[in-house]
N, C-alpha and C positions, 0 to 999 in steps of 0.2 A: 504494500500500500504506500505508494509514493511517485514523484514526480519529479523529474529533472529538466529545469531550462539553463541549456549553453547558451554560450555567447550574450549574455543581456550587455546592452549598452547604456549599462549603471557601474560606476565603481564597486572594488566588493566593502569598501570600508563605507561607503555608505549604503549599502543593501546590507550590511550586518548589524546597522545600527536599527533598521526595521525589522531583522530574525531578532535581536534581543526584546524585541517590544514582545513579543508571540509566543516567543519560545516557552512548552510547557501547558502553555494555554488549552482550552478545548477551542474547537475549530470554529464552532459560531462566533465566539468570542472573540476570537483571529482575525477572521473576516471582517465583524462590524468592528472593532476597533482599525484595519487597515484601510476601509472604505471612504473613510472621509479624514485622513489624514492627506495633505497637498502636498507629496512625494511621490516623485517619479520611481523610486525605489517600492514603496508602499505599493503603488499600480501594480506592477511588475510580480512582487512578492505574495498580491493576493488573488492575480490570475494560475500561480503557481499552487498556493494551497490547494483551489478552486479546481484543478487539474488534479490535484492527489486525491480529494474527496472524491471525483468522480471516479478514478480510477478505484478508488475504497467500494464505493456502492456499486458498480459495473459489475465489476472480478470477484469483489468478495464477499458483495452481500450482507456490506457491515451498515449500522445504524449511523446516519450523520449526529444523533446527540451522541451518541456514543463513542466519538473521537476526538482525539487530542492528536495536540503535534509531539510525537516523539522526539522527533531533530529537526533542526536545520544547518545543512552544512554549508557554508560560503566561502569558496575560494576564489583568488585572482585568475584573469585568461587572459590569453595572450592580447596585447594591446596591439590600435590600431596608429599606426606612424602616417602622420601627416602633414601637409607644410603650406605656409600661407604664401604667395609674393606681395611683399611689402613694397616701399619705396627706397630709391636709386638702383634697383635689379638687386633688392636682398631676400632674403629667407626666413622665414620664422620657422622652426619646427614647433609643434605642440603633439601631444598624443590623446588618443580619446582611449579611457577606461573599460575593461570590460570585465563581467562573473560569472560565472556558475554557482547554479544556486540549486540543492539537491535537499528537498522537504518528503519529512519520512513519518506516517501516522499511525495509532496503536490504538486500539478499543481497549476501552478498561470494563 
């Protein structure tokens, strides 16, 4: 019972600061608290629950009051290198962030 989304085009240091809001929680709970918070991370994190619970009730037949977040795992992925042309023919590099983020649920 879980879900994995690669490549999100959120930092993992800030998708991990929306796994600690959750983390442990039961999954309505997860939800409505993730739903109206104004983070791009929060979006991202609660379409990912939202993917685990179905995967819960599909496969296995479990009860959605009946679940909790057992994990969340957040680790960094490989970044995207990019570069701006500024003025007199120069260069900016910057990079954009990206995570994997792997939510794992348990019936109690």
């Amino acid at each position: 019972m879980s879900a994995t989304l690669k490549y999100a085009l959120v930092s993992h240091i800030k998708m991990e600061l929306m796994a600690k809001l959750v983390r442990w929680k039961k999954v309505q709970e997860a939800l409505d608290a993730l739903q109206f918070l104004p983070k791009k991370s929060a979006k991202t994190l609660h379409k990912v629950i939202k993917s685990a619970v179905n995967n819960a009730v599909k496969n296995a037949n479990k009860d959605i009051n009946s679940l909790y977040i057992q994990t969340i795992d957040v680790w960094g992925a490989p970044k995207l290198k990019r570069i701006r042309f500024t003025s007199r023919s120069r260069i900016s590099h910057y990079a954009k962030y990206r995570s994997f983020v792997r939510v794992v649920l348990n019936s109690k």
